[in-house]
N, CA, C and O atoms as a GROMACS GRO file, in nm:
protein
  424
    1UNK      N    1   3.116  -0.805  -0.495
    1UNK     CA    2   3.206  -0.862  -0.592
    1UNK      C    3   3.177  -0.802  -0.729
    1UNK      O    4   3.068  -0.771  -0.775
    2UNK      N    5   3.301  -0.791  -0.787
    2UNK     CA    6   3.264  -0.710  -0.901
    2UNK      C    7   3.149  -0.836  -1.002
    2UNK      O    8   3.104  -0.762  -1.090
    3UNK      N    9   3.097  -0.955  -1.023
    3UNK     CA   10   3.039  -1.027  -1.106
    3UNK      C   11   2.899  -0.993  -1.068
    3UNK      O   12   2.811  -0.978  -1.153
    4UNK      N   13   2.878  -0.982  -0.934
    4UNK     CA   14   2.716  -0.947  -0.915
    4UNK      C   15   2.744  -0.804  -0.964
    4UNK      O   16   2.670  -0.785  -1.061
    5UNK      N   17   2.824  -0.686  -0.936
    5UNK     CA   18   2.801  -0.550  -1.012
    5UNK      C   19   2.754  -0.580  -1.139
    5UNK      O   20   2.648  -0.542  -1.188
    6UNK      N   21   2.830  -0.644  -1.185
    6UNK     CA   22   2.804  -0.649  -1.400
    6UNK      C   23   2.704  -0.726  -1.389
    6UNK      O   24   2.617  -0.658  -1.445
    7UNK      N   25   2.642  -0.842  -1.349
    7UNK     CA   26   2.551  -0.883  -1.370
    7UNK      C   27   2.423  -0.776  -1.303
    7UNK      O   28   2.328  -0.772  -1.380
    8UNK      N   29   2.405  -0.706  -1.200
    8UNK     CA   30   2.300  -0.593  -1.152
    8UNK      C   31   2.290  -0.508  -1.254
    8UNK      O   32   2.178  -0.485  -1.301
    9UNK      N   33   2.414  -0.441  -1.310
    9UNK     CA   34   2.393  -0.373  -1.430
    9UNK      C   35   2.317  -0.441  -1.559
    9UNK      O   36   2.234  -0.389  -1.634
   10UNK      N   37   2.350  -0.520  -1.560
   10UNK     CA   38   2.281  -0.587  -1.708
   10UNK      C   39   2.174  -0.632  -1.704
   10UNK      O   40   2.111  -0.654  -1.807
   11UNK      N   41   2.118  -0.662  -1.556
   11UNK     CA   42   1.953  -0.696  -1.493
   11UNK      C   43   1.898  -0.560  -1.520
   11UNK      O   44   1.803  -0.547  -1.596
   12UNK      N   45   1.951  -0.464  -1.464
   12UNK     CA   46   1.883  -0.321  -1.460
   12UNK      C   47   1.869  -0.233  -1.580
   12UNK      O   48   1.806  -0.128  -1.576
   13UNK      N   49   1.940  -0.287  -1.711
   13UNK     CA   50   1.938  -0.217  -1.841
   13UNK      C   51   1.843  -0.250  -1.888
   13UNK      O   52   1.803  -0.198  -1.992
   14UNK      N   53   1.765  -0.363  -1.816
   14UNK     CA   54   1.614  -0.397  -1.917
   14UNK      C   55   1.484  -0.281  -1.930
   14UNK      O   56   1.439  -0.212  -1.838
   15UNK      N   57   1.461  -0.283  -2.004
   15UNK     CA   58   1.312  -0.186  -1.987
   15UNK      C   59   1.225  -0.275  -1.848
   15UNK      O   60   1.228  -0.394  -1.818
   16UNK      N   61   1.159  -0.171  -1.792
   16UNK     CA   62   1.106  -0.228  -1.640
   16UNK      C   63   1.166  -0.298  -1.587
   16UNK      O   64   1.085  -0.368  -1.527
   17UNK      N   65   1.262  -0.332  -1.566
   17UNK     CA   66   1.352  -0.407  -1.449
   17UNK      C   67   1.398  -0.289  -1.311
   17UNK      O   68   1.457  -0.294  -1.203
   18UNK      N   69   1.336  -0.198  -1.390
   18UNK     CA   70   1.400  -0.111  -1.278
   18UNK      C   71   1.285  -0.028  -1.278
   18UNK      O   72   1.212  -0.021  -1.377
   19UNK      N   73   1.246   0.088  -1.092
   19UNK     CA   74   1.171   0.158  -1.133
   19UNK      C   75   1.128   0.273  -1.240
   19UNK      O   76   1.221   0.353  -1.249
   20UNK      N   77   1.051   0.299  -1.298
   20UNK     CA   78   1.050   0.428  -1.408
   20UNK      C   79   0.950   0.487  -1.346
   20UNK      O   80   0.873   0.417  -1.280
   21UNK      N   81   0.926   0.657  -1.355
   21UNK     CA   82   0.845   0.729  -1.333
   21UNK      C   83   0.701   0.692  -1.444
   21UNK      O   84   0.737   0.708  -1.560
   22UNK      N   85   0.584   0.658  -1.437
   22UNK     CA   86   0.481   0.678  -1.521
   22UNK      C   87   0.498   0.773  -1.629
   22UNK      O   88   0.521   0.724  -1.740
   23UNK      N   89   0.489   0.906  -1.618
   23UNK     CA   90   0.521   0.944  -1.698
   23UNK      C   91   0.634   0.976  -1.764
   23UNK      O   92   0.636   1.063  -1.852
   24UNK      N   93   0.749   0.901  -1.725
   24UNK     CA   94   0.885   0.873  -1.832
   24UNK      C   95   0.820   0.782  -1.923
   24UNK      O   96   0.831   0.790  -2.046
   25UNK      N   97   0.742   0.680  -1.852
   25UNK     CA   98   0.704   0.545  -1.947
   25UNK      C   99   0.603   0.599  -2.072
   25UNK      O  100   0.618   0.586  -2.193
   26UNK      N  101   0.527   0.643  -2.019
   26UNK     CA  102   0.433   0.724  -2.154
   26UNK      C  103   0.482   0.818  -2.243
   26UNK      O  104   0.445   0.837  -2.359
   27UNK      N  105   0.576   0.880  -2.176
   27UNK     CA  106   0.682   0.954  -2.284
   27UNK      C  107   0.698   0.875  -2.379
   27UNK      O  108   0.634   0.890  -2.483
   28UNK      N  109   0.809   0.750  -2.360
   28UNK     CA  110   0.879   0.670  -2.392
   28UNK      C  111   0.793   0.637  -2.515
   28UNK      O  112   0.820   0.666  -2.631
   29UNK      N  113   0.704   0.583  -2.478
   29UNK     CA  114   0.627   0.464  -2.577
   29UNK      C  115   0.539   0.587  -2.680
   29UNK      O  116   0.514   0.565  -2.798
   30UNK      N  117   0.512   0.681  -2.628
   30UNK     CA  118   0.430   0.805  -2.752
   30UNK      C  119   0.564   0.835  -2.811
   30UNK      O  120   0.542   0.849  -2.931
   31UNK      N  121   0.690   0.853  -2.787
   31UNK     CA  122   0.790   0.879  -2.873
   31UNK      C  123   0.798   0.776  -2.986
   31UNK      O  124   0.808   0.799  -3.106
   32UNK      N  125   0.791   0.636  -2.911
   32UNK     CA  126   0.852   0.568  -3.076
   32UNK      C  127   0.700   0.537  -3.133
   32UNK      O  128   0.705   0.478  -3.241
   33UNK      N  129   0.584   0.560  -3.094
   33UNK     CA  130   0.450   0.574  -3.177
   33UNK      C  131   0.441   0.667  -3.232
   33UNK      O  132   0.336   0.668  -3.297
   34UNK      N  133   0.511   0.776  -3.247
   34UNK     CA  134   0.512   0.879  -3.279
   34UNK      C  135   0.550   0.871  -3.412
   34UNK      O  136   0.479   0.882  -3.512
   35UNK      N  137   0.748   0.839  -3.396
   35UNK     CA  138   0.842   0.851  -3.463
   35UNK      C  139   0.798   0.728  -3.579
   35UNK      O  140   0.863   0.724  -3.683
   36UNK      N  141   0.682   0.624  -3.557
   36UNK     CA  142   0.683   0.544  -3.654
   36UNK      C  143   0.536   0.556  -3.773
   36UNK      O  144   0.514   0.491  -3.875
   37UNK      N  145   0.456   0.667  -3.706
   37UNK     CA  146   0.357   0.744  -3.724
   37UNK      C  147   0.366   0.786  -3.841
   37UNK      O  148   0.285   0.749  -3.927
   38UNK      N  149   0.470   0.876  -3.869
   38UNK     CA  150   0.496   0.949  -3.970
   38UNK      C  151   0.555   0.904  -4.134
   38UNK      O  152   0.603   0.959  -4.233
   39UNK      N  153   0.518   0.774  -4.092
   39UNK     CA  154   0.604   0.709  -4.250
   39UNK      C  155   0.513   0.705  -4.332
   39UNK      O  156   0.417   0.656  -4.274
   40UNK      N  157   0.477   0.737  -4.474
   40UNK     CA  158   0.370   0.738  -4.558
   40UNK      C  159   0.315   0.571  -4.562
   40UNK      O  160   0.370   0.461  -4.569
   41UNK      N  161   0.173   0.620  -4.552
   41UNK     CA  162   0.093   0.502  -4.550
   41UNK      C  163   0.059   0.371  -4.424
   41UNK      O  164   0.015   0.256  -4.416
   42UNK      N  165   0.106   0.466  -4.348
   42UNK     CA  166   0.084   0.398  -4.179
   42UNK      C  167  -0.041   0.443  -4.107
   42UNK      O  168  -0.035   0.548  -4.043
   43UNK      N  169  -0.156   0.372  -4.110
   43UNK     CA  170  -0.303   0.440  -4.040
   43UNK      C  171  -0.268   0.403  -3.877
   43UNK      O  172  -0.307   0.493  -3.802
   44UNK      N  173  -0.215   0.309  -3.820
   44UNK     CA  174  -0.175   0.290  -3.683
   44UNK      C  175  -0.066   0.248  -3.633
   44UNK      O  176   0.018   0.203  -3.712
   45UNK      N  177  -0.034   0.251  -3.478
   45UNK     CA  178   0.098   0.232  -3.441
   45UNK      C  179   0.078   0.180  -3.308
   45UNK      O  180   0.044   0.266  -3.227
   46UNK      N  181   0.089   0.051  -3.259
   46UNK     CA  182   0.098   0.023  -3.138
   46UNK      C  183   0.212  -0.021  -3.047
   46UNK      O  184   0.234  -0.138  -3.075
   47UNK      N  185   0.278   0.012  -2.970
   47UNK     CA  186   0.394   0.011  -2.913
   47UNK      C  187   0.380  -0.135  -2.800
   47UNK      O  188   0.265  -0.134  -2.757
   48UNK      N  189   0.440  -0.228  -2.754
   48UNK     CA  190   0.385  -0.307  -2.619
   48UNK      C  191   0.536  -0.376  -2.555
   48UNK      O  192   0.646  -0.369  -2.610
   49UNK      N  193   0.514  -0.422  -2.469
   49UNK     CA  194   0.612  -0.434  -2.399
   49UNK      C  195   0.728  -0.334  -2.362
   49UNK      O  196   0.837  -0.373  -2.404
   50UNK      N  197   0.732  -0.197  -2.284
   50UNK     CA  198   0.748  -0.173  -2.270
   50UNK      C  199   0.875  -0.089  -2.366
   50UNK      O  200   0.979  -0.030  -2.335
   51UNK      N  201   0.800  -0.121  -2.504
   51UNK     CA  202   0.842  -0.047  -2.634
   51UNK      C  203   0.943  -0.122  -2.707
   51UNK      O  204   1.021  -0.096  -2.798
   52UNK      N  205   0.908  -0.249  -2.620
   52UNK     CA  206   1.035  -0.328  -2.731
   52UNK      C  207   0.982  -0.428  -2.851
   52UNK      O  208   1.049  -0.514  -2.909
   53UNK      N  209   0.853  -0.396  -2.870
   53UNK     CA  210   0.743  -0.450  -2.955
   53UNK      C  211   0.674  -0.356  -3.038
   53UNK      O  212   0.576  -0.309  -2.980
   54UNK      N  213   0.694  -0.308  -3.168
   54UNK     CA  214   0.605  -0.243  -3.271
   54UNK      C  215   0.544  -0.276  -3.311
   54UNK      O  216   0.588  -0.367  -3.381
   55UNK      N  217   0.381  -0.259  -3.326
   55UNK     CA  218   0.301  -0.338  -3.489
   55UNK      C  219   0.294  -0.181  -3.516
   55UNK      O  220   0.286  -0.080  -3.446
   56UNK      N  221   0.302  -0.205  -3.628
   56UNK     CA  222   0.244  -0.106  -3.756
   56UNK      C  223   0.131  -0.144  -3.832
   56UNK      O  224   0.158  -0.243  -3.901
   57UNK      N  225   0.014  -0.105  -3.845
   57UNK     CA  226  -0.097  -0.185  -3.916
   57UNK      C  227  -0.090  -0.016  -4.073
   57UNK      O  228  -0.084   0.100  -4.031
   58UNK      N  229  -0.091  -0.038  -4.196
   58UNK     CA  230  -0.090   0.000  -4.274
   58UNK      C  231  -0.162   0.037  -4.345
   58UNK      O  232  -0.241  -0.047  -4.303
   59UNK      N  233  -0.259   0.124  -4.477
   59UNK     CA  234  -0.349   0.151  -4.537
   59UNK      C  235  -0.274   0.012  -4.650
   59UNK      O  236  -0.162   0.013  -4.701
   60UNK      N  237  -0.347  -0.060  -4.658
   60UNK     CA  238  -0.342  -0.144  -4.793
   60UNK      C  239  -0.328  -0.088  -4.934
   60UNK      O  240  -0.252  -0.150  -5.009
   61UNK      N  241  -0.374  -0.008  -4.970
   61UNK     CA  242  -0.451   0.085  -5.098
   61UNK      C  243  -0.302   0.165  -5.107
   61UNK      O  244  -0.280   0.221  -5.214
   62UNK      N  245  -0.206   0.174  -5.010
   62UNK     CA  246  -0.092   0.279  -5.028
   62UNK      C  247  -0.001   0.222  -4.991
   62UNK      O  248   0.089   0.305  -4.980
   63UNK      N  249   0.032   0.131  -4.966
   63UNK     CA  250   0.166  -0.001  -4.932
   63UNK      C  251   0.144  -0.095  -4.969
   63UNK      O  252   0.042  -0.154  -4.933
   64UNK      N  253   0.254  -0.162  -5.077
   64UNK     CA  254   0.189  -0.285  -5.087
   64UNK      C  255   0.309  -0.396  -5.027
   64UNK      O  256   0.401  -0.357  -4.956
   65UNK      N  257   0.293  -0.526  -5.064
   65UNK     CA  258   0.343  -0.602  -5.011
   65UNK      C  259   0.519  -0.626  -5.017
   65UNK      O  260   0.592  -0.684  -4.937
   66UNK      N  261   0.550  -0.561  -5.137
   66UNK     CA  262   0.710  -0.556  -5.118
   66UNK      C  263   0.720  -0.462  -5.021
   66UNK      O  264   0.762  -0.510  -4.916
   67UNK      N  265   0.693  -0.329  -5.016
   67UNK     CA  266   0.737  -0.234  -4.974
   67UNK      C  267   0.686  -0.250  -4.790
   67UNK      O  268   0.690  -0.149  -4.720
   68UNK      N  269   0.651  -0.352  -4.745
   68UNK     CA  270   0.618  -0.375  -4.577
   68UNK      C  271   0.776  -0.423  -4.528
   68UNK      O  272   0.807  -0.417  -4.409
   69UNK      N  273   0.859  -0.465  -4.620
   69UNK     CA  274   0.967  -0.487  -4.551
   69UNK      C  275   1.080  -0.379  -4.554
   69UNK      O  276   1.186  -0.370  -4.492
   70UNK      N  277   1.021  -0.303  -4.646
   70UNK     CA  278   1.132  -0.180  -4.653
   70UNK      C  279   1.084  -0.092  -4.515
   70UNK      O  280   1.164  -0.057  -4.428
   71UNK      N  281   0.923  -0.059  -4.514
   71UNK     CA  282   0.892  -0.010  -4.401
   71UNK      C  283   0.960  -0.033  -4.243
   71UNK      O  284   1.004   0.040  -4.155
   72UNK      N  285   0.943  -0.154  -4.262
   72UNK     CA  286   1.023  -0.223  -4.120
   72UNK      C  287   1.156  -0.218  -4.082
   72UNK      O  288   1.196  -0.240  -3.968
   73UNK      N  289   1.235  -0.184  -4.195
   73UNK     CA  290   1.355  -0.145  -4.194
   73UNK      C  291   1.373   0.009  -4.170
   73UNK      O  292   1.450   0.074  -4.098
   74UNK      N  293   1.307   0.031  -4.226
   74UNK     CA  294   1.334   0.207  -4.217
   74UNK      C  295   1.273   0.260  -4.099
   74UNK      O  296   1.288   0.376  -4.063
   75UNK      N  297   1.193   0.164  -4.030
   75UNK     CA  298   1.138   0.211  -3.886
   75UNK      C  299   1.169   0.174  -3.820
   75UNK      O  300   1.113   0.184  -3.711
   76UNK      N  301   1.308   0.084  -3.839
   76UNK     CA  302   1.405  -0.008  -3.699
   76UNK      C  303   1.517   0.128  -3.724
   76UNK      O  304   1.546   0.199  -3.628
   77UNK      N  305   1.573   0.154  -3.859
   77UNK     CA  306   1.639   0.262  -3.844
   77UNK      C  307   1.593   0.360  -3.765
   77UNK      O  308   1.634   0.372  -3.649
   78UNK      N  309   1.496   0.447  -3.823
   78UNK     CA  310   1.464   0.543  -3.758
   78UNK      C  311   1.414   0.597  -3.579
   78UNK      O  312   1.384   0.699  -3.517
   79UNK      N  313   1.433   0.438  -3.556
   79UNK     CA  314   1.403   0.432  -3.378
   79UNK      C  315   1.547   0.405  -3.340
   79UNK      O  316   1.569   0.415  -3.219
   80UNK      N  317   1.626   0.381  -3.399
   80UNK     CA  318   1.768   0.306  -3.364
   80UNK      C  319   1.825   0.487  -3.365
   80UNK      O  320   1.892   0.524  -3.268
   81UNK      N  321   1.799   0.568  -3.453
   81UNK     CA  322   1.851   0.691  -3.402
   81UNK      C  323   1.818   0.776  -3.287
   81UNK      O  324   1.889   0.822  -3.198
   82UNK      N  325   1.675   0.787  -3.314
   82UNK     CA  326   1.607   0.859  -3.224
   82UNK      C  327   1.526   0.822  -3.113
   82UNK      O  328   1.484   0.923  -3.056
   83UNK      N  329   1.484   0.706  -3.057
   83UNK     CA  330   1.402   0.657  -2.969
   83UNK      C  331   1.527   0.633  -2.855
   83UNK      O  332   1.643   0.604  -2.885
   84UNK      N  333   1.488   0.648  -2.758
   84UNK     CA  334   1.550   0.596  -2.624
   84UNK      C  335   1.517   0.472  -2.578
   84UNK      O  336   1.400   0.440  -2.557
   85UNK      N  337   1.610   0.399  -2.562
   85UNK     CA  338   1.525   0.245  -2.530
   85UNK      C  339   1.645   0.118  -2.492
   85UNK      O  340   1.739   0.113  -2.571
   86UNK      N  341   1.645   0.052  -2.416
   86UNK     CA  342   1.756  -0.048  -2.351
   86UNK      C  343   1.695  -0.193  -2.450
   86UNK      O  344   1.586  -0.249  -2.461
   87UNK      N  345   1.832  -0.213  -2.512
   87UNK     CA  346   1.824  -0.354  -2.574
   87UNK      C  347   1.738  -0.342  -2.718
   87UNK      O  348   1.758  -0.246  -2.792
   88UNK      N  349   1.660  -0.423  -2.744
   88UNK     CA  350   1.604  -0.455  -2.906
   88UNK      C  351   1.447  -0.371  -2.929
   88UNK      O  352   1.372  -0.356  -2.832
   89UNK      N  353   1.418  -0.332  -3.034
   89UNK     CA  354   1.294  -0.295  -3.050
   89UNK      C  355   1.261  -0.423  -3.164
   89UNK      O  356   1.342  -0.435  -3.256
   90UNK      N  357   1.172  -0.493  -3.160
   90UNK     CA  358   1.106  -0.530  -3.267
   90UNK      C  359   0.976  -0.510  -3.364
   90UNK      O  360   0.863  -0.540  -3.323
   91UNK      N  361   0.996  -0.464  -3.477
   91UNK     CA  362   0.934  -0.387  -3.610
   91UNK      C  363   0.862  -0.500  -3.637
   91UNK      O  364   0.929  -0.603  -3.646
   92UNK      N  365   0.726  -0.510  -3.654
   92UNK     CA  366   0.650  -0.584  -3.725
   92UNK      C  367   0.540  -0.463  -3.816
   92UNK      O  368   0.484  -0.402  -3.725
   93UNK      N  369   0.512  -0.433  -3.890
   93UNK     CA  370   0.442  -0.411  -4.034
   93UNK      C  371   0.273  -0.517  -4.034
   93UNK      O  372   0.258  -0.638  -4.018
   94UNK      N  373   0.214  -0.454  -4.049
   94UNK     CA  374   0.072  -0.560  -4.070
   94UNK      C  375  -0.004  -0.466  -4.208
   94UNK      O  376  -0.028  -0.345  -4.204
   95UNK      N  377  -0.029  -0.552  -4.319
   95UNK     CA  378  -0.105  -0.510  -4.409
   95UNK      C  379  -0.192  -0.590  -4.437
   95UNK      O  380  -0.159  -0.708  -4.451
   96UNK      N  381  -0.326  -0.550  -4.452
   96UNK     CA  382  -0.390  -0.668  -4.436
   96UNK      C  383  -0.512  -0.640  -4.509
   96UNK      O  384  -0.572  -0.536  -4.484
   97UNK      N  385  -0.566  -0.739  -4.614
   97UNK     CA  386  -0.636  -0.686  -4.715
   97UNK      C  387  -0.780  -0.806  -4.684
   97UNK      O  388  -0.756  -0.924  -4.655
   98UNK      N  389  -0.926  -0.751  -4.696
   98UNK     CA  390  -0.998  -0.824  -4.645
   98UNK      C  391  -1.125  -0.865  -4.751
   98UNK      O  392  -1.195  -0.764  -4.744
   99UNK      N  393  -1.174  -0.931  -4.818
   99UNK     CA  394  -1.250  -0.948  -4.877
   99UNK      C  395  -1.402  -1.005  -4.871
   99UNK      O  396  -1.392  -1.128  -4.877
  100UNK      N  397  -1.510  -0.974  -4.864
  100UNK     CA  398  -1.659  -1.027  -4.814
  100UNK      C  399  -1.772  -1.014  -4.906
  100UNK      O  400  -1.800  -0.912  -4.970
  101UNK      N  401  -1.840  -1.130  -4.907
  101UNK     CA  402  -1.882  -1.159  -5.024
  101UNK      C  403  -2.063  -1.245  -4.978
  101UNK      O  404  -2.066  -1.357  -4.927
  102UNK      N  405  -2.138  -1.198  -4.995
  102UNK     CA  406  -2.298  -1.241  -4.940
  102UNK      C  407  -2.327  -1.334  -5.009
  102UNK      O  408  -2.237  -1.350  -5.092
  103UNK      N  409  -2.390  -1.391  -5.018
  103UNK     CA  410  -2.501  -1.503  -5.134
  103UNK      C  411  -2.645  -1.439  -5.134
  103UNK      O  412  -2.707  -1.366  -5.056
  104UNK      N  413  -2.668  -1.492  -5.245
  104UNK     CA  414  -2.866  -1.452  -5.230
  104UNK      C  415  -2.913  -1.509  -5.148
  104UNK      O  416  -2.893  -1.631  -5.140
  105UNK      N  417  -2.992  -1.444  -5.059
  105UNK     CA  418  -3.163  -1.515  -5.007
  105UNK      C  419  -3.178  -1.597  -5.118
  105UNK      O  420  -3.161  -1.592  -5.240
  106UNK      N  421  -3.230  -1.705  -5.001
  106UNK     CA  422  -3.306  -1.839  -5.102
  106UNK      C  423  -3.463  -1.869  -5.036
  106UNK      O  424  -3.535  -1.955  -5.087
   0.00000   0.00000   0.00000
């Protein structure tokens, strides 16, 4: 019946719902770690769920806190052109500034 066709199709457009070769999948996910790599002031890039999950963790000292949302935008763009991928990627940005502080021996 054509309703299970459209519905099989729309089961099967998910990332892993269907088989993928291993190395399509590692392609996949070093492409948009790649492509989000290159934005000034990005020290890491972790991709998860089958690439529909970004963190970006950031150099603090070279991004600051307005500019994490411009990042996230410009790296949903820039995967929305060039990354291959079924359905949503979500951009998360992490900057994260840490401070530590001893007391004297008493």
């Amino acid at each position: 019946s054509v309703v299970v066709w459209i519905a099989d199709a729309i089961s099967g457009s998910r990332p892993g719902a269907r088989y993928e070769p291993h190395e399509d999948y590692v392609k996949r996910m070093t492409k948009i770690e790649e492509l989000a790599k290159n934005f000034p002031g990005v020290e890491s890039v972790f991709a998860f769920q089958a690439g529909r999950d970004v963190r970006i963790v950031v150099k603090p000292d070279e991004v600051d806190d307005d500019n994490i949302v411009i990042l996230a935008r410009e790296v949903a763009k820039k995967l929305e052109k060039e990354a291959e991928y079924a359905g949503q990627i979500k951009v998360t940005v992490i900057r994260e500034v840490r401070a530590t502080e001893t007391t004297a021996a008493k």
